[in-house]
LOKOL-877904 format. One record per atom (N, C-alpha, C, O): residue in one letter; x, y, z. Coordinates in steps of 0.05 Angstrom, whole numbers, plus 5000, padded with zeros to 4 digits. Layout:
N
AXYZ;...
END
This chain:
373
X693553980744;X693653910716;X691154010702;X688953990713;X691554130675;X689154300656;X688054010652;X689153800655;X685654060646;X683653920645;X682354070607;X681554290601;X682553850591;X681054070559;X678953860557;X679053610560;X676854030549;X674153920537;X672754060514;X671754280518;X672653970497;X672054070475;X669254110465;X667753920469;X668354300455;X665354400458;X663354250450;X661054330453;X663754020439;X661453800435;X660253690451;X657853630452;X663053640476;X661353530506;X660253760524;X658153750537;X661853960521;X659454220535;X656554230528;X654754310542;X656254110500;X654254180493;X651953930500;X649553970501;X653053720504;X652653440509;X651153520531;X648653500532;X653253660560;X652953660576;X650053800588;X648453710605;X650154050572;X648054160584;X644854110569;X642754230575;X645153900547;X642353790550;X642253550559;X640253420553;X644153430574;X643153240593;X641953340618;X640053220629;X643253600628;X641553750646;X639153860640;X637553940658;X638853880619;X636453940620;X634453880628;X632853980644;X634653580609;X633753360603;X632853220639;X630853080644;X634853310656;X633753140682;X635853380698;X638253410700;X633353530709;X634353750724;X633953590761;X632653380764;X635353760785;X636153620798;X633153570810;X631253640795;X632753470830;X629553400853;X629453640871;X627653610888;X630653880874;X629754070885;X629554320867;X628954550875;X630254260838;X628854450827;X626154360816;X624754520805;X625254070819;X622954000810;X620654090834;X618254130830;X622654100865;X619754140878;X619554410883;X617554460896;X621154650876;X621154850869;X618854950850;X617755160853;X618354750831;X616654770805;X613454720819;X611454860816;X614154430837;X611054370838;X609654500855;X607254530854;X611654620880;X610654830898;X610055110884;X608055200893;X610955260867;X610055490855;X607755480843;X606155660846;X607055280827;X605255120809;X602955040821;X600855020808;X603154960853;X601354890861;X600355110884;X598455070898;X602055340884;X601655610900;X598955730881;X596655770889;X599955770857;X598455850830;X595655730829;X593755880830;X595455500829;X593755340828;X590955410850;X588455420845;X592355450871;X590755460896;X589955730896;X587655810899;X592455880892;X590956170895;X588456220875;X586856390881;X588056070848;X586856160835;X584356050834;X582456180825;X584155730844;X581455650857;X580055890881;X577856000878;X581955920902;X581456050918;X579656390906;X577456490909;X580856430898;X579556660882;X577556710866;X576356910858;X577456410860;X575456440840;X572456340851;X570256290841;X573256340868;X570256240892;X569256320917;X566956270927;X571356470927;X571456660947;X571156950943;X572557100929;X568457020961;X566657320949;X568557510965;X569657460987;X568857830946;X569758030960;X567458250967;X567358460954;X565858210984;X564058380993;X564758710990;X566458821003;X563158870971;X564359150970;X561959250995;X560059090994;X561859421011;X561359541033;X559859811028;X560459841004;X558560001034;X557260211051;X556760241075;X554860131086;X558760441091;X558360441116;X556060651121;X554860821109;X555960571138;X553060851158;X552260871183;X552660681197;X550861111194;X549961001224;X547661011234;X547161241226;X545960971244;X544060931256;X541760931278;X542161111295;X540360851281;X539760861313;X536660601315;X534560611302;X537160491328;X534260331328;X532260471347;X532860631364;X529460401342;X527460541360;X525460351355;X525660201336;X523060331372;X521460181373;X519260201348;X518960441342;X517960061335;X516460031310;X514960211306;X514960371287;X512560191338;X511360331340;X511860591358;X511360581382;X512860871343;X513661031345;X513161331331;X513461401308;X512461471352;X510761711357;X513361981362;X514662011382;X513562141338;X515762301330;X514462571354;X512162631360;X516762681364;X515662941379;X516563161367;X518963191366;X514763351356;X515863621349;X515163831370;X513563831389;X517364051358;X518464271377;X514964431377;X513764221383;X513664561376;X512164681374;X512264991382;X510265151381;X514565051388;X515765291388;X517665331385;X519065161395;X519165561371;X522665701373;X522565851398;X521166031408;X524665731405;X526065791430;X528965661439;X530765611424;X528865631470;X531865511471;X530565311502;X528665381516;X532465021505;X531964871522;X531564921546;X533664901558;X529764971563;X530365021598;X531264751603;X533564761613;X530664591601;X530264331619;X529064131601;X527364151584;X530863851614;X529963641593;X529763411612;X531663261614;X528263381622;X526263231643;X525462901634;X524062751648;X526462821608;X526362551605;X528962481585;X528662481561;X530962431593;X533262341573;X532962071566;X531361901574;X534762061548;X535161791528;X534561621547;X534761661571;X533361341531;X532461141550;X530161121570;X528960911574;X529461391582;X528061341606;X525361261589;X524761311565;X523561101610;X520361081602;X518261301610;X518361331634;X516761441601;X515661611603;X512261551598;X512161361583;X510361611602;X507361521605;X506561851584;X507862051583;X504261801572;X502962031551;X502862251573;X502662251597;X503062381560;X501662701574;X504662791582;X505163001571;X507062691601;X509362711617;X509462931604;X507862991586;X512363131619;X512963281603;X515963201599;X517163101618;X517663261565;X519263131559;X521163361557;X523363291567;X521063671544;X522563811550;X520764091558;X518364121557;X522664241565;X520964481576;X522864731546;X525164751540;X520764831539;X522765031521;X522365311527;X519965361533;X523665481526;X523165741535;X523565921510;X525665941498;X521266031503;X521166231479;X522266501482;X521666681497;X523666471465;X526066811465;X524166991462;X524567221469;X521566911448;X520267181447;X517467221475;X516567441481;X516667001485;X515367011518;X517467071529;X516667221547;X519967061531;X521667111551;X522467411558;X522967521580;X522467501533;X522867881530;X520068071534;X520068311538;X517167851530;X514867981532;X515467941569;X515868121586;X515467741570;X515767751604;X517768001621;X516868141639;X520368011610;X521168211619;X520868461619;X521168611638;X520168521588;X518368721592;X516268861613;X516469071626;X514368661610;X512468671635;X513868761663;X513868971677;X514868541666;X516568591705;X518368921692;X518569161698;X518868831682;X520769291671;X518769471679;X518969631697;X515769401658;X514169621662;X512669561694;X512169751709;X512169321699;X510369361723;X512569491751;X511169551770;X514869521754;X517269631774;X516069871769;X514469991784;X516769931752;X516270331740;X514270351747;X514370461769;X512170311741;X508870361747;X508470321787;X506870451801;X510070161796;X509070121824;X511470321839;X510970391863;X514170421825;X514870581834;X513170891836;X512871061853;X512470851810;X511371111810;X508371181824;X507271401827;X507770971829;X505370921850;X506171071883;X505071261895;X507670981887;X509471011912;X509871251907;X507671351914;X511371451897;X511371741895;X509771801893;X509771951913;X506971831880;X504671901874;X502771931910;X501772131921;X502871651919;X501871711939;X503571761967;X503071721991;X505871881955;X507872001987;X507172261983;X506972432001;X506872331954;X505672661944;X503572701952;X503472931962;X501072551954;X498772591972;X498072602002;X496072712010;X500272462019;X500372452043;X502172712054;X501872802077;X504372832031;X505473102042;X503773322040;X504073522053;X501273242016;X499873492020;X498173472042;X497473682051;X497573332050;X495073272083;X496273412097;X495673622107;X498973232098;X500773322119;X502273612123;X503673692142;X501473752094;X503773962094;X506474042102;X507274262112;X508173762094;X510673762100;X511873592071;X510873392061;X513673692064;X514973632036;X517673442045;X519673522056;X517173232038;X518172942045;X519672872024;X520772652026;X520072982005;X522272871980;X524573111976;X524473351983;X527172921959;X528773021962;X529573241934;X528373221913;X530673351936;X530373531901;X533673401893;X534473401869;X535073311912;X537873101895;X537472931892;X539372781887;X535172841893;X534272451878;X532772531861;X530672651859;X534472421844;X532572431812;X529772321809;X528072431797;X529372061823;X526072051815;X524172271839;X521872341833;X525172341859;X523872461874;X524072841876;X523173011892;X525572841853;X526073201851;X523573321834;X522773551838;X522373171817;X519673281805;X517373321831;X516273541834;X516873121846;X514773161871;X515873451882;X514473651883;X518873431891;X518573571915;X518973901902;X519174061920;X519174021872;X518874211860;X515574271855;X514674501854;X514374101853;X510874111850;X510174211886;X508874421891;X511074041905;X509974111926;X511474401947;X511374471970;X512674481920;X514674661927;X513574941915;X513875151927;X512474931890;X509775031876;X507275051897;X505975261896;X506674891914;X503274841918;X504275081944;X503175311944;X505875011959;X506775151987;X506575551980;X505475731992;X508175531954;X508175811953;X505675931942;X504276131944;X505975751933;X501675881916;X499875931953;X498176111958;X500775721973;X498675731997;X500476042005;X498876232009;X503576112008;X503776312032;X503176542018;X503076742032;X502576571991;X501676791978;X499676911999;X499277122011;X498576681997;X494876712007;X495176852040;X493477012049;X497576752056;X497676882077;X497277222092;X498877402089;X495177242104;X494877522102;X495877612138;X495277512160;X497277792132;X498077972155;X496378132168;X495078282153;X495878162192;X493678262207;X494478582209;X493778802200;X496878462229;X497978852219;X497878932200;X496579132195;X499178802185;X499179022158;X496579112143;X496079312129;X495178932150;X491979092137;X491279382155;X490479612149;X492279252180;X489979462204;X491879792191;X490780002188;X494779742186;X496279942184;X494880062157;X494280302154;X494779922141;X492580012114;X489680082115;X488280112095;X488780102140;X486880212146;X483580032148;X481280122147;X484379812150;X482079572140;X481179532165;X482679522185;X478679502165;X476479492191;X476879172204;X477378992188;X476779132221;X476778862227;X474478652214;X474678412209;X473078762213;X470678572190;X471778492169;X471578272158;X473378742161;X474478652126;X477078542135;X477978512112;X478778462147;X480778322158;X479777982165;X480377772154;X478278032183;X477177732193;X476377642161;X477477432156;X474477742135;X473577692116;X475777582097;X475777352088;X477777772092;X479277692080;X481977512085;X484077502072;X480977342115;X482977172128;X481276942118;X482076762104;X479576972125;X477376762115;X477176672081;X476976442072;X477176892069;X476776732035;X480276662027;X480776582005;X482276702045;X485276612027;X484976392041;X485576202027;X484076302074;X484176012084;X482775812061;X483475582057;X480675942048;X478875742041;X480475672009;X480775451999;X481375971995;X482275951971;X485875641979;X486775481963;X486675672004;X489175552003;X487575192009;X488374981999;X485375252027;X483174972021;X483974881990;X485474711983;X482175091972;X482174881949;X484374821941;X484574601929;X487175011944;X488974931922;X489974621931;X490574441915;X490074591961;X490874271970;X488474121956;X489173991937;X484674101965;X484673931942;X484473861922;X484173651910;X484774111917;X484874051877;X488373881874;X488173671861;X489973911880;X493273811883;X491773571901;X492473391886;X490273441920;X489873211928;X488373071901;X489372871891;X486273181892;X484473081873;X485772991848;X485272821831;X487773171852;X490073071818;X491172831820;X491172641805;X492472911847;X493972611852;X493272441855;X494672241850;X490172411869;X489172151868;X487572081842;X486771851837;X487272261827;X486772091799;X489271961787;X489071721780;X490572021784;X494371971777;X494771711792;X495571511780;X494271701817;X493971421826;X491971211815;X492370971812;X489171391809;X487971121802;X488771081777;X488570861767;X489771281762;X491471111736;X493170991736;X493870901714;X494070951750;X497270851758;X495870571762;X496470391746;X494470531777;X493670241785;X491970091768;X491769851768;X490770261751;X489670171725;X491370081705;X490669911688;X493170151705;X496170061693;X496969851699;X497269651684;X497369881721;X499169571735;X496069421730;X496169211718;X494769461734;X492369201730;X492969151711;X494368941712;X492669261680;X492969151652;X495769021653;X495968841636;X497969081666;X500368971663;X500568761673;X502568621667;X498868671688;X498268451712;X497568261682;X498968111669;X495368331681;X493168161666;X494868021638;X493967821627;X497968221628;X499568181606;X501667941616;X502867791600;X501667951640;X503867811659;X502467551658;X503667351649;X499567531669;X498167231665;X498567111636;X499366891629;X497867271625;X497367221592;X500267031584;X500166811573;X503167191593;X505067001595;X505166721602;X505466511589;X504666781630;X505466511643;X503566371637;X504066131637;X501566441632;X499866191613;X499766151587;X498265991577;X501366291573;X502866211546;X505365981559;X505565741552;X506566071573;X508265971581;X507765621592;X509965521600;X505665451593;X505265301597;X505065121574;X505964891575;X503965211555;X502965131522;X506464981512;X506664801494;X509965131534;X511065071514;X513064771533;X515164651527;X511764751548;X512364521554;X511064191542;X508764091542;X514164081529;X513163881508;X513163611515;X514963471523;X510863551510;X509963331532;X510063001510;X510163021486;X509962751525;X509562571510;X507062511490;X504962621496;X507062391472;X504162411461;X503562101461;X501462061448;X504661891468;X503961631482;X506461591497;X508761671493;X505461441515;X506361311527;X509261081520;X508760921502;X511661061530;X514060931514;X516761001522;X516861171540;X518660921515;X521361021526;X522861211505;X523261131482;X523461421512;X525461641508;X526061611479;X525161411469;X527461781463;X529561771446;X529862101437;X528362211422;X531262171446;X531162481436;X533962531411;X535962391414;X533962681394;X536062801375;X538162831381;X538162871405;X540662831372;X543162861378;X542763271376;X541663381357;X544163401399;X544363671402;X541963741414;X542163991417;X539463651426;X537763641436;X538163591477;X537763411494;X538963851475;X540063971515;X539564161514;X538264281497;X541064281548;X538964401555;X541464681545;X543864711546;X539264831538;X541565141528;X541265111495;X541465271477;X540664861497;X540364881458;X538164991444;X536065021456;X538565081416;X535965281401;X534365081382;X535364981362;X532365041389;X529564871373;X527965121355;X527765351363;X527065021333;X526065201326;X523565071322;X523564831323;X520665241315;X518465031313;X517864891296;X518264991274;X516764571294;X516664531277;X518164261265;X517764111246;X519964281284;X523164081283;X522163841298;X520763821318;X522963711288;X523063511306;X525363431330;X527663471324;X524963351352;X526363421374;X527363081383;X529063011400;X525462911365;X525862611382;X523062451382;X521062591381;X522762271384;X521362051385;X520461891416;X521861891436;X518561781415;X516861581442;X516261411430;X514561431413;X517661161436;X516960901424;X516260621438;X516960651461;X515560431435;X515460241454;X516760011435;X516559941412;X518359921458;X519559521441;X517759391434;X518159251414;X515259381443;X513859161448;X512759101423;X513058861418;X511359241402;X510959171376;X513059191361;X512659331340;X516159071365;X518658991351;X520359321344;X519759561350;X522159231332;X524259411328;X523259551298;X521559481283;X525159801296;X525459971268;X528060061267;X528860231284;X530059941243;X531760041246;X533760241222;X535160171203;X533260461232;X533660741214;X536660701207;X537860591225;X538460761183;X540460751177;X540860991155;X539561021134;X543261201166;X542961441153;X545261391129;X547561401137;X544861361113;X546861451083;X547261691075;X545561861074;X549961731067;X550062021044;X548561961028;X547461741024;X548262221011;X547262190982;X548662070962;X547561960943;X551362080965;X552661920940;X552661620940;X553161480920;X551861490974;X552461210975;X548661080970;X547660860971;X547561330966;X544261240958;X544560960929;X543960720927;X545361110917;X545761000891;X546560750887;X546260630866;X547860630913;X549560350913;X548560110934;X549759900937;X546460190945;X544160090952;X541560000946;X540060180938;X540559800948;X536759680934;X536359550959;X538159470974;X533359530962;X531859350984;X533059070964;X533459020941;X533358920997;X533958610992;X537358621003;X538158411013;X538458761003;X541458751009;X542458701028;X541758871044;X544058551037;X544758371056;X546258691084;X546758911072;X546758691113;X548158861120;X549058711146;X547758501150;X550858751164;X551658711184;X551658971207;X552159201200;X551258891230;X550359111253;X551359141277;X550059051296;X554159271285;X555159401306;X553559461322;X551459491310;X553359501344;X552759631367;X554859811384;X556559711398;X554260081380;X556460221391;X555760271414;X553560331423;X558960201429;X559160181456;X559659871470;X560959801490;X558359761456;X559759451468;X561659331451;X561359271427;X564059291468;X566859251453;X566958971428;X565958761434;X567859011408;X566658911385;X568458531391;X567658311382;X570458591406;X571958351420;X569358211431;X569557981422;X567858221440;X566158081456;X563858071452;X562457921466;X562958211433;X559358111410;X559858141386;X560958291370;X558457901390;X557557891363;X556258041345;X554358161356;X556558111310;X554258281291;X552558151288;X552457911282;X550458371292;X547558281277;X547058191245;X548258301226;X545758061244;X545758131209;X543058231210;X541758291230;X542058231181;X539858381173;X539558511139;X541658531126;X537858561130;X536558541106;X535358941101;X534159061119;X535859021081;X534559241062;X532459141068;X532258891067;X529559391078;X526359221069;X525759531059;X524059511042;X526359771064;X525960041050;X527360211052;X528760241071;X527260431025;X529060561027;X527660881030;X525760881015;X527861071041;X525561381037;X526361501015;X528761551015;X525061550998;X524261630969;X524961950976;X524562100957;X525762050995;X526962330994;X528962391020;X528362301042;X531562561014;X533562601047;X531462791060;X529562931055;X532762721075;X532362831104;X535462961120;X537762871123;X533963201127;X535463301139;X536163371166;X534563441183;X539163331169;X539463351199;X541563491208;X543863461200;X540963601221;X542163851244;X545163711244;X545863471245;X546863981243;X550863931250;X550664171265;X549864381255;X551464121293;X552564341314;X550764571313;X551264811320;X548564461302;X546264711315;X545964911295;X543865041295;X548064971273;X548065091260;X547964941234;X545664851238;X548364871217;X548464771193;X547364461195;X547264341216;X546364351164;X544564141174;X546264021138;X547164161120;X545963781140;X547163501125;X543963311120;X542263221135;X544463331086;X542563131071;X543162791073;X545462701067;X541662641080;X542262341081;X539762291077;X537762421080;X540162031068;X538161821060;X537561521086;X538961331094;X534861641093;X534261381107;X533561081096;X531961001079;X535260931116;X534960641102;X534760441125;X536560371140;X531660331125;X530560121144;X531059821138;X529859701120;X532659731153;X533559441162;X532059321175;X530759441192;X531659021172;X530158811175;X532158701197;X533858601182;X532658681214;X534158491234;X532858191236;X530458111235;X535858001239;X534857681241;X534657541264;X534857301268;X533957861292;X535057741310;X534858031330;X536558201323;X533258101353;X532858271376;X534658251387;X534058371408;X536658171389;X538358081412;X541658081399;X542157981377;X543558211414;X545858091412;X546657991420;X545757971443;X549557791413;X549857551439;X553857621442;X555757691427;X553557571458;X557457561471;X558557261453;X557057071447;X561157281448;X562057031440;X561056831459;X560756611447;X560456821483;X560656601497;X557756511498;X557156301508;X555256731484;X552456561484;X551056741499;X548656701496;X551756991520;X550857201536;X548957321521;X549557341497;X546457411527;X544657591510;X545357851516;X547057891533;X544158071504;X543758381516;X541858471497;X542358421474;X539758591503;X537858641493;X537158931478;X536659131490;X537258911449;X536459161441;X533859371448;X531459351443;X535159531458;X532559831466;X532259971445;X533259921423;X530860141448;X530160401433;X531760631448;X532060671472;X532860771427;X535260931422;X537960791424;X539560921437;X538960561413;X541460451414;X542260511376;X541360501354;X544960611396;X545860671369;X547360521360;X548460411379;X548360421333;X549160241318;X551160411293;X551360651287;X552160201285;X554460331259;X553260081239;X552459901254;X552860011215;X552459931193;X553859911170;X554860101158;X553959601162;X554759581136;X553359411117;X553259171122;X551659571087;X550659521075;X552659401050;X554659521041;X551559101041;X553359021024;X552859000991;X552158800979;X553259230982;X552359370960;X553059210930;X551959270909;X555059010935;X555858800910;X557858550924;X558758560947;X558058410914;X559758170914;X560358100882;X558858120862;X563557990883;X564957890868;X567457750877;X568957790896;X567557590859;X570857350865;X572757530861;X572857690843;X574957500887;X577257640888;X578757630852;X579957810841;X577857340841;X578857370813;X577657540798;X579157610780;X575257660795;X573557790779;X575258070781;X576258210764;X574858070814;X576458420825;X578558460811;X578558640793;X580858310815;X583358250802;X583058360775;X584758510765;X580558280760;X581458250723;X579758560720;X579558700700;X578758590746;X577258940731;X579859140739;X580259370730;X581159010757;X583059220760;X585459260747;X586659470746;X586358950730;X588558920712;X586559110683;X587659100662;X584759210684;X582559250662;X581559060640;X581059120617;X581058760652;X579958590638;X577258500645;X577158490670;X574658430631;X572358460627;X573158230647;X575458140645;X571458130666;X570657810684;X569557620663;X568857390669;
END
């Protein structure tokens, strides 16, 4: 059966609903209302820390920088990260590209000079001996044995035939005479050809002496480039600082520091994140390498900032401007959730976050809807 209602009570009807809507659209109302509510206390009191990341490295306060003091390339690196080392030690050994080619040089020229020593006096002993001892198909030995191949014919010139004089009619006086002045003329030509060669020798050895004396001169250059501690302290050398790598002079290679007069802790910034930083600023302090599950961050404080970058070496080749920034730590020590200590050294490296502003999530909110806070 139709059912008619006529539009006065429709209308009746729906401001009585209005008027008293059911109990789950009211708690509909007070839970949204009171979502609102909360979120906006909450926001309005609760800081959003904006951040600068960076990285770092701690080293002991009192700390003594080591420079390269020559270009060259690493032999050997005889104190790595961490270790303790006493003044004087030696920390790397560097080998200079340009001692290294004077040295070879030398050993080049002093071979040649003592070879040629050696021919010189096998050339003197064939002339004593009058027997020609070198070969004319070895190249260093075909010059001797053409000279002593020269001296021989110059002597059989001199050889005089007995018959053949007597047959030319020469008295035996003038035979015996003129046997006599070619023996003596083939005398001198050996020692004048001995006398040569042994001056040739003593040049030769006058040579190798000065080459000698060029060779010391090295290896005692060569001592100057081993780089030693300049106090006493534990390790910290540069990142790319091994052995095969190129130092140039001048550079700094790494630091010797000791814990004992407290920590320094270096924090490298770009240049664009300089600007968003002041001493006094609050930071928190990673330690890389111990799993972040199980220590705790350091905190710590801006106390200076270096008034110019510094530059540092990328892959040996190209080098990156940053700004150093020294943190105040509240605390030597990190601790494990459970209360464990582990003790900060010199050369531990760290990751950093400098906290460059704070504002209420509500403030953030209204700069980002573009409304003034």
């Amino acid at each position: 059966m139709t059912r008619i209602v006529d539009l006065d009570s429709l209308t009746d009807s729906r401001i009585l609903y209005e008027k008293r809507p059911p109990l789950f659209g009211l708690f509909l109302l007070a839970l949204t209302a009171g979502a609102i509510v909360a979120v906006v206390l909450w926001s309005s009191v609760t800081m959003r820390p904006s951040l600068v990341e960076g990285v770092g490295v701690i080293e002991g306060a009192n700390r003594t920088v080591v420079m390269a003091s020559v270009s060259g390339r690493v032999a050997a690196v005889d104190a790595p990260n961490g270790s303790r080392v006493e003044a004087g030690a030696r920390v790397v050994a560097v080998e200079s590209l340009e001692l290294q080619a004077e040295k070879d040089t030398v050993a080049a020229q002093k071979a040649l000079l003592e070879k040629g020593l050696d021919l010189q006096s096998r050339f003197s002993q064939a002339v004593r001996d009058g027997e020609n001892s070198f070969r004319q198909d070895v190249v260093d030995e075909a010059a001797f044995y053409w000279q002593f191949d020269s001296l021989q014919k110059q002597k059989d010139q001199l050889i005089v035939s007995r018959e053949s004089l007597e047959a030319l009619g020469y008295t035996p006086v003038e035979i015996d005479g003129a046997i006599a002045d070619n023996a003596l003329k083939a005398e001198e030509l050996d020692s004048t050809a001995l006398s040569e060669s042994s001056a040739k020798e003593t040049q030769i050895r006058q040579q190798i002496a000065e080459i000698d004396i060029r060779g010391r001169a090295a290896s005692t250059g060569e001592s100057a480039f081993q780089i030693t501690a300049p106090v006493s302290g534990t390790v910290h050398l540069d990142e790319g600082v091994q052995v095969g790598s190129v130092v140039t002079a001048g550079d700094r290679i790494g630091s010797v520091a000791s814990t004992e007069e407290g920590l320094d802790v270096s924090v490298y910034l770009s240049v664009p994140d300089r600007q968003h930083v002041e001493v006094g600023d609050r930071a928190t302090v990673s330690v890389e390498g111990l799993p972040a599950v199980e220590y705790e961050k350091l905190s710590g404080r801006v106390v200076s900032i270096d008034a110019d970058v510094t530059a540092m070496p990328i892959d040996g080749t190209e080098t990156a401007n940053y700004f150093v920034v020294h943190l105040a730590l509240d605390d030597d020590v990190v601790r494990t959730r459970d209360g464990a200590e582990h003790d900060l050294i010199n050369g531990t490296a760290i990751t950093v976050d400098v906290v460059r502003d704070e504002v209420t999530y509500l403030e953030y909110a209204q700069e980002l809807a573009g409304f003034s806070p």
